[in-house]
N, C-alpha and C positions, 0 to 999 in steps of 0.2 A: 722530339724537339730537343736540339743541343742546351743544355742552361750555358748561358756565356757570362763568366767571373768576372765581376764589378771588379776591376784593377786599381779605383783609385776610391776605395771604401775607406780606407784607412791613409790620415794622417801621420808625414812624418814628424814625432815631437819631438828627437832627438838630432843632435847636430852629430855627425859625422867624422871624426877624428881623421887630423893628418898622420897618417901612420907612417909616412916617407922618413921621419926622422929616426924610426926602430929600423930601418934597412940594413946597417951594418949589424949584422947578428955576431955572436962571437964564438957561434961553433963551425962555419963553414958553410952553414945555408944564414941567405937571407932571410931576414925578419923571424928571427930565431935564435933566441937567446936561456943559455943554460948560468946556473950560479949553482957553486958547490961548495957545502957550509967546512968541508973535510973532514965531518963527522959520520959515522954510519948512519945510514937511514935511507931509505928509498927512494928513485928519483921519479919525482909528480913532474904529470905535465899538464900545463892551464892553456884547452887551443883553443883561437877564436879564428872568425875566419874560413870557417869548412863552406861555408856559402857566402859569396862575393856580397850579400844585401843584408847578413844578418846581424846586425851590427852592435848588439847589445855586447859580444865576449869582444869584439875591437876594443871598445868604452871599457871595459876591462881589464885588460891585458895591459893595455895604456895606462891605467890608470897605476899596475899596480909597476911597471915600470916607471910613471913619472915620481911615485910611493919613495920608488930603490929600496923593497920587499928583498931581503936576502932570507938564504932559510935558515933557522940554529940546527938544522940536523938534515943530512941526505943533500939531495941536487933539485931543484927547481928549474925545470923549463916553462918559459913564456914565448907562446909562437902565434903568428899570425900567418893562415894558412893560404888562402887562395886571394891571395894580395893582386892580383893581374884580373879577377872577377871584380873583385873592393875597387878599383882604378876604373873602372869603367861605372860607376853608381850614378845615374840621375833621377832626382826625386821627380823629376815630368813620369818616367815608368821605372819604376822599384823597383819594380819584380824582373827586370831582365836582367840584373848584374848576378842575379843566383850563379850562374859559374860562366864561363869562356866558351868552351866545347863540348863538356859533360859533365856531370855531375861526380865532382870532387869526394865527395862519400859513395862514391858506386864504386871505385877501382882498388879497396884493400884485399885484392889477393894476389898472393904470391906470383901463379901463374901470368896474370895480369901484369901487372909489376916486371916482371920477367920479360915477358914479351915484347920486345928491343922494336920489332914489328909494326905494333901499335905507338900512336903519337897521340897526344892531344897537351894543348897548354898543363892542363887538370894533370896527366898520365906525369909529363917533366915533374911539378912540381910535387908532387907524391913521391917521387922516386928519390928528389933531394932530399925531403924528410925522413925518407923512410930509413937513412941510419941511424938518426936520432932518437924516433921514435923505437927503433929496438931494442933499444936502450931502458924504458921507461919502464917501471914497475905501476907508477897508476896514471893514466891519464880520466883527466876532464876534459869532454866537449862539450862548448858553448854553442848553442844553436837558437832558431829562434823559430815563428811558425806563421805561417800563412794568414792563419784566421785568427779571432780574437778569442780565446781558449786560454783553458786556468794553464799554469805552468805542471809538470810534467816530467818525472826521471825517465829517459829508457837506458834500463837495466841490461839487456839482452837476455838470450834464452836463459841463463844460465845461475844457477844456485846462488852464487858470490857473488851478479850483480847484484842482485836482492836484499843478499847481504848489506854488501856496501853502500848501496841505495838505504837502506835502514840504518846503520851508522852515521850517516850524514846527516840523516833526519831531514831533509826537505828537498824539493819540494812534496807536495802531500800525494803526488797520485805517481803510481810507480808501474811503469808499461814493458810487459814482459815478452819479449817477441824475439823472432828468430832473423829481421831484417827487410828486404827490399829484396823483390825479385830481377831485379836492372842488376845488382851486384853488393858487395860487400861492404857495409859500412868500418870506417875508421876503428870505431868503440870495439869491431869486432873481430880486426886484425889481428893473426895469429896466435900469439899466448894470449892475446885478451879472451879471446873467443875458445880457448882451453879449458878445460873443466878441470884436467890436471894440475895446471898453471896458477902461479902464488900473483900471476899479475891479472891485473882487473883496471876495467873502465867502465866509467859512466858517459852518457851522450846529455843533455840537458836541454827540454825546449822550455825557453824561461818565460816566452807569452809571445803576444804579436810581435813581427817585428823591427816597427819605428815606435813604438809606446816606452814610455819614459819608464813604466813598472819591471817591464824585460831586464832593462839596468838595474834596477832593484834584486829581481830577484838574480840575475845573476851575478853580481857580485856576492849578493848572500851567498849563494850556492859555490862559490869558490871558497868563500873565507872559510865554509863549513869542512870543502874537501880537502883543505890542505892544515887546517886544526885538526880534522879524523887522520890526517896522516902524521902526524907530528914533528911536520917541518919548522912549524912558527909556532909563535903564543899569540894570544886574543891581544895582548898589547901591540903587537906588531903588524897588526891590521890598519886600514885606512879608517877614522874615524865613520862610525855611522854606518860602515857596510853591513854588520849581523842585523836580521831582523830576527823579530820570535819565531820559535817553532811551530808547526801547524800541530793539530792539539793529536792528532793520530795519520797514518800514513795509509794508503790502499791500495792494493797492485790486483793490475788488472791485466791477464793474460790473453796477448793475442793468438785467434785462431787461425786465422786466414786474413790474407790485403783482398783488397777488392780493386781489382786492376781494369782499368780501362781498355776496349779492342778499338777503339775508335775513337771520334769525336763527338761522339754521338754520345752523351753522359750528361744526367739529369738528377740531380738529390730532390727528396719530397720537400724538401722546408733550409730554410735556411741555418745550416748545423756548419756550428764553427769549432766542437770537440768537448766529449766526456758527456755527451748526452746520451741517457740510456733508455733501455727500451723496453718493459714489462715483458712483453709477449714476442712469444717466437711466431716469425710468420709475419711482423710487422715491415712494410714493404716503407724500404729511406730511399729508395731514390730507382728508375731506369737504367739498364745498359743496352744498345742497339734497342729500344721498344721492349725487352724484358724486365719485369721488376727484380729488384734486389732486394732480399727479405732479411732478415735478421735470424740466425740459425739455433737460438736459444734464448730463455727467458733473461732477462737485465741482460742483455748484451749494449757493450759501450762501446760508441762510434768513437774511435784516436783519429785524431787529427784529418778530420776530413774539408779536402779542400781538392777545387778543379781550378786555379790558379796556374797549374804548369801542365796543364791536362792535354794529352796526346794518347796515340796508341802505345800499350804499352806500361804506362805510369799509373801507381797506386794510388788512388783516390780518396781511399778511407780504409782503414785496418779493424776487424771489429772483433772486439774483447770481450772475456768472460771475466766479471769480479771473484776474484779468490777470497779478498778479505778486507 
């Protein structure tokens, strides 16, 4: 038996910004905007926007442009990404403005990119960015997540997110994975995704995403990425964006996605993320009529959700705690 995803579980309790007024961007793409302090220093970038519905890094980005946030050192980009997904938003169904024609975080590779061949709204607007973004030495991605689930850094595979997921210091649970099997996430485009490379990114899911606390935590989680980069000082922030820090941090590496071949996909219990599981062998949900068992002791379900569930799509990703 299919489980079929209650679509309207969740409340939207946040208002939606008009973002038409950031249109004229001032590097040559829309809704994209760079400021450069003409001191040495890095250029960060804060993207909101990688999904049409996730609307806590819009409240963001907005915010910290309505701010007039300049950096005292390096270049600061503020972007809003899949603005043609955001334009299409009704809270009668939320969940269908996620993107246009594909998913906006599956198309960072090169080849991809490259291929004149392939079209999609998603492919255009990647491709405008994509000067900018080669540009960047760190970016931040704002995201936000299906289910109602504590907040969440993904690090990617790789040493240096970890790192830098740790210099920022929050949020407290830090997911260390290799990606989506559909295609390449943004975070992990080219020198991001370098082990050689002095540039790094983080991806950020900051909680559900129409709940007021997502705006919380992510403006915290900006104001912390761009004090760790030392663009600005703590004066230079919007009042009231830093929250405390969470008293320790715990990364949890994933092993495997658990990807859907059908429609046909059933979880045991109602798991909305970071619920863990003593025993190996313990069976979280059906795929086609087979169980899906958990392949080590405390193994932690990330972000499982059958909201966009087709064949194909990752369901839930399941993680071993390191520490």
């Amino acid at each position: 038996m299919t489980q079929t995803p209650s679509f309207d579980a969740y409340p939207v309790e946040v208002e939606f910004p008009d973002i038409r007024p950031y249109a004229q961007g001032n590097t040559g793409v829309a809704y994209v905007h760079t400021f450069d302090s003409g001191l040495p220093g890095p250029h960060v970038m804060i993207n909101a926007l990688t999904h049409g519905n996730e609307v806590c890094g819009a409240i963001t980005v907005a915010g910290l442009l309505n701010h007039g946030l300049r950096p005292r050192r390096g270049r600061l980009t503020l972007a809003f990404a899949n603005v043609d997904a955001y334009a299409t938003f009704d809270a009668a169904t939320p969940d269908a403005s996620r993107f246009v024609d594909q998913d906006f975080n599956r198309v960072w590779t090169a080849a991809v990119l490259d291929d004149l061949s392939r079209d999609s709204s998603e492919l255009r607007r990647a491709r405008a960015m994509r000067p900018v973004i080669d540009t960047v030495d760190l970016l931040l991605d704002l995201h936000s997540m299906h289910e109602k689930s504590r907040p969440l850094i993904v690090s990617g595979p790789l040493g240096k997110g970890v790192a830098l997921s740790r210099a920022v210091g929050a949020p407290a649970d830090i997911i260390v994975d290799e990606g989506h099997p559909e295609g390449r996430r943004m975070r992990d485009y080219a020198d991001f995704g370098d082990a050689a490379s002095p540039r790094n990114a983080l991806l950020i899911e900051c909680g559900q995403h129409w709940e007021t606390a997502a705006v919380d935590v992510a403006r915290d989680s900006t104001a912390r990425f761009l004090l760790n980069a030392g663009l600005i000082d703590e004066a230079d922030l919007p009042a009231g964006w830093l929250r405390p820090l969470p008293a320790a941090q715990r990364v949890v590496r994933v092993t495997e996605p658990v990807v859907a071949i059908s429609m046909d996909f059933r979880f045991a219990g109602p798991y909305t993320g970071l619920e863990t599981f003593a025993d190996a062998g313990t069976v979280i949900g059906w795929r086609d009529g087979e169980p899906v068992t958990t392949p080590y002791p405390n193994c932690v379900l990330v972000m499982p959700s059958l909201r966009q569930l087709r064949p194909g799509v990752t369901v839930v990703r399941l993680g071993q705690l390191e520490s």
